[in-house]
C-alpha positions as CSV (number, residue, x, y, z in Angstrom):
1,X,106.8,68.5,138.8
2,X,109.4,70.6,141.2
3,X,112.2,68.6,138.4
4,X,110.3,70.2,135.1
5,X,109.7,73.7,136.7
6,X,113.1,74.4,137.5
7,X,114.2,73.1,134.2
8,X,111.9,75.7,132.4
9,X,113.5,77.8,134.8
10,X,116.8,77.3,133.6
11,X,116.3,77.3,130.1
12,X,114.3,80.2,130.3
13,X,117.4,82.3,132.7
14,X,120.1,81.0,130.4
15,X,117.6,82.6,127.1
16,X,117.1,85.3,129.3
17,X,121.1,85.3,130.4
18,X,122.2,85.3,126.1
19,X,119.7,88.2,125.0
20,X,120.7,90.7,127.9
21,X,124.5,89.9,127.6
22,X,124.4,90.7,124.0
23,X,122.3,93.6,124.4
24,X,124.8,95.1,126.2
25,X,127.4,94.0,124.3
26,X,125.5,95.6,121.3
27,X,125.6,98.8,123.2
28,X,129.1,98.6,123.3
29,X,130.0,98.4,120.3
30,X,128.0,101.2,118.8
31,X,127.6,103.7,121.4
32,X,131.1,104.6,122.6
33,X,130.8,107.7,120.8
34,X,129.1,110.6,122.3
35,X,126.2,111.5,119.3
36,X,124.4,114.9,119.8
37,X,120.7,115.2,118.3
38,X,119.1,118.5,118.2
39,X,115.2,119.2,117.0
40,X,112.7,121.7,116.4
41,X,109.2,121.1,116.7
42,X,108.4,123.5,113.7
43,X,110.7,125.9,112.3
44,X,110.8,129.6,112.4
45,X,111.0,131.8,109.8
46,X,112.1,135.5,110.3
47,X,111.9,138.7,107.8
48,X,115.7,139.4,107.2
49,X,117.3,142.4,108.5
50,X,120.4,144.2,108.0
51,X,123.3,143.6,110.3
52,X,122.6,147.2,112.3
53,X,119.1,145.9,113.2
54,X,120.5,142.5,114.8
55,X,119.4,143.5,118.5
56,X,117.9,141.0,120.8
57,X,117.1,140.6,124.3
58,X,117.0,137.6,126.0
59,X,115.1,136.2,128.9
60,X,115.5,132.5,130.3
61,X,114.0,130.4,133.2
62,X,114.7,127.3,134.3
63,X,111.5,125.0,135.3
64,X,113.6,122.2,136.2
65,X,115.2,123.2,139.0
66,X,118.6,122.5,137.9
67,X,119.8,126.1,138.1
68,X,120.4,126.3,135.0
69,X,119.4,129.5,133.7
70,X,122.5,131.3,134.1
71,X,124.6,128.6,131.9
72,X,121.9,128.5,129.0
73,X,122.1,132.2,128.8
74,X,125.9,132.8,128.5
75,X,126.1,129.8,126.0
76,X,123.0,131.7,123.9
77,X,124.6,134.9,123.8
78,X,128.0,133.7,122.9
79,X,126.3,131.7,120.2
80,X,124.3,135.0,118.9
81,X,127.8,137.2,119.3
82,X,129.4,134.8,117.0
83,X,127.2,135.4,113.8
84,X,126.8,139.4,114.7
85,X,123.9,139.9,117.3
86,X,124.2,142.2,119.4
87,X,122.2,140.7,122.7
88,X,121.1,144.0,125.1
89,X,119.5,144.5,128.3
90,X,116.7,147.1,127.3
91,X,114.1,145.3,125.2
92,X,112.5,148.6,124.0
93,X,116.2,148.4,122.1
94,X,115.7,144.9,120.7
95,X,114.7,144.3,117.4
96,X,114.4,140.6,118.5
97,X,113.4,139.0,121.7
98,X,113.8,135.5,122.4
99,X,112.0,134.2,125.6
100,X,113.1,130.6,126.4
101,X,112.1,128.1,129.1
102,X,114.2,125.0,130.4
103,X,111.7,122.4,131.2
104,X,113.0,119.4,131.2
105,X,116.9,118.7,131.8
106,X,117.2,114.7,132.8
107,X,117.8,111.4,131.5
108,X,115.4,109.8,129.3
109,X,114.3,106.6,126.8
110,X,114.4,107.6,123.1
111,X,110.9,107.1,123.0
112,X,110.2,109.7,125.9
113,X,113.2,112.3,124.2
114,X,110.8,111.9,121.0
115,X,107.7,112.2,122.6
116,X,108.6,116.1,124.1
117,X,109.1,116.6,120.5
118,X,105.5,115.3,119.3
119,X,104.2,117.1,122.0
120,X,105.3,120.8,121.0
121,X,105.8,124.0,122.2
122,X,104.1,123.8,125.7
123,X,103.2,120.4,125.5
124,X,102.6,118.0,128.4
125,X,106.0,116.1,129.3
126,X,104.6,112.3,129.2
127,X,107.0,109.6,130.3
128,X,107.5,106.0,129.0
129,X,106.0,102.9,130.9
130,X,107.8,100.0,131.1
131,X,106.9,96.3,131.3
132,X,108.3,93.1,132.7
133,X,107.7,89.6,131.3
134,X,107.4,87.1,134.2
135,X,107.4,83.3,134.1
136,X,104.1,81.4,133.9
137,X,103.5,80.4,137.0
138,X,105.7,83.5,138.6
139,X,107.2,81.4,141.1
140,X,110.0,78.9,141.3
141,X,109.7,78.8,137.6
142,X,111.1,82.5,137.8
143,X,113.5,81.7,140.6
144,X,115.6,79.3,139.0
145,X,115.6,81.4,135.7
146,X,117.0,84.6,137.5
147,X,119.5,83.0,139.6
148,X,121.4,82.2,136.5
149,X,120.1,85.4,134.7
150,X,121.9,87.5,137.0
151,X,125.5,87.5,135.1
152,X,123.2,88.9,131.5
153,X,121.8,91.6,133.9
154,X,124.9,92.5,135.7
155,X,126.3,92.8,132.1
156,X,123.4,95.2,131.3
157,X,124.0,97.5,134.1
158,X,127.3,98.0,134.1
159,X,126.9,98.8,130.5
160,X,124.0,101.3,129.7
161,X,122.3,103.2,126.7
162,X,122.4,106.4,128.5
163,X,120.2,109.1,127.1
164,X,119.9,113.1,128.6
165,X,117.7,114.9,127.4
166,X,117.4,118.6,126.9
167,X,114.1,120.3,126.2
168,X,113.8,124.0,125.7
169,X,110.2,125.6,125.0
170,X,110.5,128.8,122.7
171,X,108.9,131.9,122.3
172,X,110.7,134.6,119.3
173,X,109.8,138.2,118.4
174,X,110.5,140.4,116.0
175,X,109.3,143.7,115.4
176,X,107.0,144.0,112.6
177,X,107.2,146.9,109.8
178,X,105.0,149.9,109.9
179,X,101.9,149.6,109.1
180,X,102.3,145.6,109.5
181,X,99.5,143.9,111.3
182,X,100.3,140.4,113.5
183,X,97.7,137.2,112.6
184,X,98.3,134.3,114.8
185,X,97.5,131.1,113.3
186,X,97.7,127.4,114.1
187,X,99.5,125.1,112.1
188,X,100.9,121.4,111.8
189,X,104.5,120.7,110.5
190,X,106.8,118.5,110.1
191,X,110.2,118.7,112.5
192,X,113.4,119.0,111.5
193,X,116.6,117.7,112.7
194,X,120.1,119.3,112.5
195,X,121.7,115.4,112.7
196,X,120.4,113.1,110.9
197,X,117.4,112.6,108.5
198,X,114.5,111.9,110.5
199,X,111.5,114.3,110.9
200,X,108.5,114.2,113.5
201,X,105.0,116.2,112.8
202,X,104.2,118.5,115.7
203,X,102.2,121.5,116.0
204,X,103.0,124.9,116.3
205,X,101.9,128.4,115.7
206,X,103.1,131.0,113.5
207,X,102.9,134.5,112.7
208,X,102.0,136.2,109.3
209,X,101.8,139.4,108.2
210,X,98.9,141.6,106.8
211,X,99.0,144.9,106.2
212,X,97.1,147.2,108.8
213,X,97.8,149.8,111.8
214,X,99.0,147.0,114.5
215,X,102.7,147.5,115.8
216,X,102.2,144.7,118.0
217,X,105.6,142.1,117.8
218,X,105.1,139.6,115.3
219,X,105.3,136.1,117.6
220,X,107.0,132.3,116.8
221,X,106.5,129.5,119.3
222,X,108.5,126.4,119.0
223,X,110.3,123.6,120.9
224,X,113.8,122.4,120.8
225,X,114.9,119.3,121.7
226,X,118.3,118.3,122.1
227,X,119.5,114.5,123.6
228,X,122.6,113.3,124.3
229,X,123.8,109.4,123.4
230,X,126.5,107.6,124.7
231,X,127.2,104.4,126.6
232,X,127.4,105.2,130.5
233,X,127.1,109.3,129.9
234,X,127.4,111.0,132.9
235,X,125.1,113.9,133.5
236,X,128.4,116.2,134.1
237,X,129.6,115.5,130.4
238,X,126.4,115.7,128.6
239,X,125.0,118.8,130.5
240,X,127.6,121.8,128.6
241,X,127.0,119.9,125.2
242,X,123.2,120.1,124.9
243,X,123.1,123.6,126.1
244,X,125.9,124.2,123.8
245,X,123.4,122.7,120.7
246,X,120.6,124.0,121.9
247,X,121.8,127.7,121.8
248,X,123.3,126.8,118.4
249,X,120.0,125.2,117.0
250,X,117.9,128.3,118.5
251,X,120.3,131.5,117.3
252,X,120.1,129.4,113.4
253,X,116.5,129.7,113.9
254,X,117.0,134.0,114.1
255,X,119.4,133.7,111.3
């Protein structure tokens, strides 16, 4: 009996010893590249105005604890500089006003990258699980089968699909014509993605615009998420380049 458990032991850590070396060998190939992904759970859509009206102020806070604040500005206001904004300090200057939170800023599963997304603007951050298949009897079964598993693992974590994650809640203003009157709604739409083609449904709310005596700012609330993808990323590389999309996907939102 000892004789056929550890020979389902070794079958099962070579089959266990293949599929993890080629998984990583898989990664590899196809994620040497650094690949940028940027999202907005619901667009935002602005009433134009002419270049001498471009004035925004900008607030940010960092809820991660990353001190990050101070980075994600400068890279938002050289991004709004670029295509003619003019960012000031006195709001009761702005024309615009962009009020922006950094709540999460770690690595992440795809899954849990996409499920910030789903979630929208202030919606709960909800990790993965994960699970591990064990041997039948989860004993010497197990034991044989991970003693030669370990060179497929090894291989697996020296190589890794290395995901950061940036995740930046929202809020945009604009000043609303006279005699404009602010209607908040909610609504459900579909996500778009600066990268590639797919789209995620989230829900967000809008403003529109009835005519009235209310000068109150016309509000926007949306979430941007932006990941990072590349085989052993370190945190130091990916860091600059998703605040760097990020403040590029947010100041195309105000455009």
């Amino acid at each position: 009996m000892k004789t056929v458990n550890m020979m389902k032991g070794l079958v099962i850590g070579t089959m266990v010893s293949l599929l993890v070396g080629c998984g990583a060998m898989q990664t590899a190939m196809t994620k040497q590249d650094l690949v940028i992904e940027s999202q907005v759970a619901g667009a935002v859509v602005l009433e134009p105005v002419p270049p001498s009206k471009r004035i925004v102020y900008i607030s940010v806070r960092d809820l991660t604890g990353n001190n990050m604040r101070r980075d994600t500005m400068q890279k938002l206001k050289g991004q709004l500089a670029q295509e003619g904004f003019v960012v000031t300090d006195d709001p009761d200057k702005a024309n615009m006003m962009i009020n922006a939170s950094v709540i999460q800023a770690k690595n992440t599963s795809k899954e849990e990258a996409h499920g910030y997304l789903r979630s929208g603007f202030e919606g709960a951050l909800v990790g993965a699980s994960t699970a591990a298949v064990l041997g039948a009897d989860g004993r010497s079964t197990a034991g044989a089968g991970l003693a030669l598993a370990a060179v497929g693992f090894l291989a697996d974590t020296l190589i890794e699909d290395t995901y950061y994650t940036f995740v930046l809640d929202v809020q945009v203003r604009e000043r609303p014509l006279e005699g404009d009157k602010s209607v908040t709604r909610s609504a459900s739409g579909n996500a778009s993605s600066l990268s590639n083609s797919n789209s995620t449904v989230a829900s967000t709310r809008v403003s529109t615009v009835e005519r009235g005596e209310n000068f109150n700012w016309l509000v926007h609330e949306t979430r941007i998420v932006t990941t990072a993808n590349q085989m052993n990323l370190d945190i130091n590389d990916a860091i600059p380049v998703v605040q760097d999309r990020t403040a590029m996907t947010l100041t195309e939102l105000l455009l």
